[in-house]
C-alpha positions in Angstrom: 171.9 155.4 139.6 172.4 156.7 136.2 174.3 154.5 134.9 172.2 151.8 136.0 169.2 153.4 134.3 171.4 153.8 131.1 172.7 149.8 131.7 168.6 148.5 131.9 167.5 150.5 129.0 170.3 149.0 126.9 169.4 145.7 128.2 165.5 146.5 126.8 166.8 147.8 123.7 169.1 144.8 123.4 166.2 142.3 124.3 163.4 143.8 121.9 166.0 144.3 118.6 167.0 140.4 119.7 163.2 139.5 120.0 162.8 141.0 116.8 165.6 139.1 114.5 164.3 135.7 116.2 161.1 136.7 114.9 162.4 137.3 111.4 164.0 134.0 111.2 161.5 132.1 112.5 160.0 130.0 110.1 156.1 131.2 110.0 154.9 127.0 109.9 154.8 124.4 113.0 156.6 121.5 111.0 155.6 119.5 113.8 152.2 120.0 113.6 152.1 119.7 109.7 153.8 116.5 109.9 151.3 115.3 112.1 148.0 115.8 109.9 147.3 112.7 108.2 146.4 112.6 104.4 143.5 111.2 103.6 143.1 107.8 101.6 142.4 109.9 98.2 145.6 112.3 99.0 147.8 109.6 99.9 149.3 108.2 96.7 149.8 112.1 96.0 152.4 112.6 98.6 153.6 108.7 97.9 154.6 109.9 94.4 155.8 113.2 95.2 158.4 111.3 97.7 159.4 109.1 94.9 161.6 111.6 93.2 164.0 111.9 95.7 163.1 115.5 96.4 163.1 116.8 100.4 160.5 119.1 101.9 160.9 122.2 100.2 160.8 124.6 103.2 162.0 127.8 101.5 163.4 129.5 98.4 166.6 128.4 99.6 165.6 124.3 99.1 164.1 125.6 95.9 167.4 127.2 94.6 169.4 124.0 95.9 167.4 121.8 93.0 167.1 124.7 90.4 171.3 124.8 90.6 172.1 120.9 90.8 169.7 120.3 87.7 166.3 118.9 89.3 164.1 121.4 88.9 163.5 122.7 85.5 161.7 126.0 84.4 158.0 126.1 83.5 157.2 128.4 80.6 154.8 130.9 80.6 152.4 129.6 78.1 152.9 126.7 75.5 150.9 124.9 73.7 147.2 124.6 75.8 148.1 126.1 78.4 148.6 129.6 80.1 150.5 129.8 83.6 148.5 133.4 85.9 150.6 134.9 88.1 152.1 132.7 90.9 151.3 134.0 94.2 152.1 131.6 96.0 153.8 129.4 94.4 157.0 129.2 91.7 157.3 127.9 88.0 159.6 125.1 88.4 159.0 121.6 88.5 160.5 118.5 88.0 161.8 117.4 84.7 158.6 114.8 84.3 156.6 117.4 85.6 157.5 119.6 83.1 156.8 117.8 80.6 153.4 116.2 81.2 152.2 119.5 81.7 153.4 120.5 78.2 152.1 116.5 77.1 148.3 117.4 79.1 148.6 121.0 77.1 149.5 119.9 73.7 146.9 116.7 74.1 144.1 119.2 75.1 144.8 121.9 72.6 144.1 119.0 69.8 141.4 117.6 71.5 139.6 121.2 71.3 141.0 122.3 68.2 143.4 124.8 69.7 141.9 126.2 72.9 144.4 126.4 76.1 143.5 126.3 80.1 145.1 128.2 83.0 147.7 126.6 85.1 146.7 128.2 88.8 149.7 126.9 91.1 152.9 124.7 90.7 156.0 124.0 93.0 155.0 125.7 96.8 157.6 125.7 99.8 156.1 125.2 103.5 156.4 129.4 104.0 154.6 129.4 100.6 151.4 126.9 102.2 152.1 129.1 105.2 151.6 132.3 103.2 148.8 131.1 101.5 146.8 130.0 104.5 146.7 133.7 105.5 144.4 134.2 103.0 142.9 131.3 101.7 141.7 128.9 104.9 141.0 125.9 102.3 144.9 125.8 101.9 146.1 122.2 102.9 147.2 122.3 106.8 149.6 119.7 106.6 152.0 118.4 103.8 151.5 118.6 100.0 152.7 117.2 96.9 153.2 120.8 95.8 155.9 120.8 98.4 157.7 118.3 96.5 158.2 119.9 92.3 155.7 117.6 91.1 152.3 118.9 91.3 150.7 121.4 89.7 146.6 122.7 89.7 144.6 123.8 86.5 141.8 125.9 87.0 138.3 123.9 85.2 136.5 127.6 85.0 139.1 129.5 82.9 139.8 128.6 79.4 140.8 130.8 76.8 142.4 133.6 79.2 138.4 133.9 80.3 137.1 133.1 83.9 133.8 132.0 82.6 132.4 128.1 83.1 133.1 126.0 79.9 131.1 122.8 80.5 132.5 121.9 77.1 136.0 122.3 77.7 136.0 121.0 81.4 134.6 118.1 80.0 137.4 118.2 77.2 140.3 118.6 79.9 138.8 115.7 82.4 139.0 113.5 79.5 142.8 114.0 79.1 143.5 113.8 82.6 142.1 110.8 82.6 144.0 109.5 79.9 147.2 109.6 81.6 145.6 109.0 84.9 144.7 105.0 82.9 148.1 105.2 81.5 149.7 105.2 84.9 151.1 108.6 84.4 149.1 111.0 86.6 146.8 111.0 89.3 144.2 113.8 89.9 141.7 115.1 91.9 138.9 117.2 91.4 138.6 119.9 94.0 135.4 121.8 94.1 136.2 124.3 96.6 139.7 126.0 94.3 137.4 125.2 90.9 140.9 122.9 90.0 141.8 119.5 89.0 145.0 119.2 91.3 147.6 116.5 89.4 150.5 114.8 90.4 152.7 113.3 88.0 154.0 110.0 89.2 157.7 109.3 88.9 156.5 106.1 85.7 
């Protein structure tokens, strides 16, 4: 009798420490159900040029690593000209080389424009456990696939120039204007979202 007491409790044990590594490992997203939101018509050519660059789902760091080693993802700076990048959260500095350097093209054109000011970068490159991170505490955060889950997005905050949170009319103004610049030159496209107070930009693969 003893021993079958001692055999069932190591059979719990076993069962709950086994439980608990599946649950570890598990990722913390449904890709099934992500990959079966539709984007809407205004998102769409997002994720059309994100897929262009021949860059898979980033899932986790471990996708991310794979195209930081082979030479496809390149490391965003911490400030340059026009721009400043906050701490990443939930996301990581690391884009594509193109969009690498329309963010430093969009920072430079903008600091001339306003005769030197600089705007905040507020997210880049995100993985799936990133979104799924993210969701936890912001419920705005996109439910099924982004272009930020491809290296070539990136958001810039319209209400924080200068280091200052504090609405610039001015400068918005100023930054919109250089968006759409390279939006008409075929190099970008953007959206303005209301609800994260960020133009979110995708650089196409021109």
């Amino acid at each position: 009798m003893k021993k079958f007491l001692c055999g069932a409790f190591a059979f719990i044990i076993q069962g709950t420490y086994s439980s608990q590594v599946a649950k570890k490992t598990l990722p913390c997203y449904d890709l099934t159900e992500i990959l079966r939101v539709e984007p809407t018509l205004l998102y769409k050519p997002h994720l059309d040029a994100s897929k262009s660059f021949g860059v898979k789902l980033l899932k986790n760091s471990e996708t991310v690593l794979k195209y930081v080693n082979n030479g496809k993802f390149h490391k965003i700076n911490k400030s340059g000209k026009g721009y400043r990048v906050q701490k990443l959260d939930y996301s990581r500095a690391w884009m594509v080389s193109k969009g690498k350097l329309m963010l430093e093209r969009i920072g430079a054109r903008f600091s001339k424009e306003t005769k030197g000011s600089t705007f905040t970068v507020s997210s880049i490159t995100r993985t799936l456990e990133d979104q799924c991170r993210l969701r936890k505490v912001n419920t705005n955060a996109s439910l099924g696939i982004s272009s930020h889950n491809y290296g070539n997005s990136f958001d810039i905050s319209y209400v924080r120039f200068n280091g200052t949170l504090r609405q610039n009319r001015r400068l918005e103004v100023a930054l919109e204007k250089v968006l759409k610049y390279y939006h008409d030159a075929g190099r970008i496209y953007y959206i303005k979202e209301k609800q994260q107070s960020c133009f979110h930009i995708t650089v196409r693969n021109y």
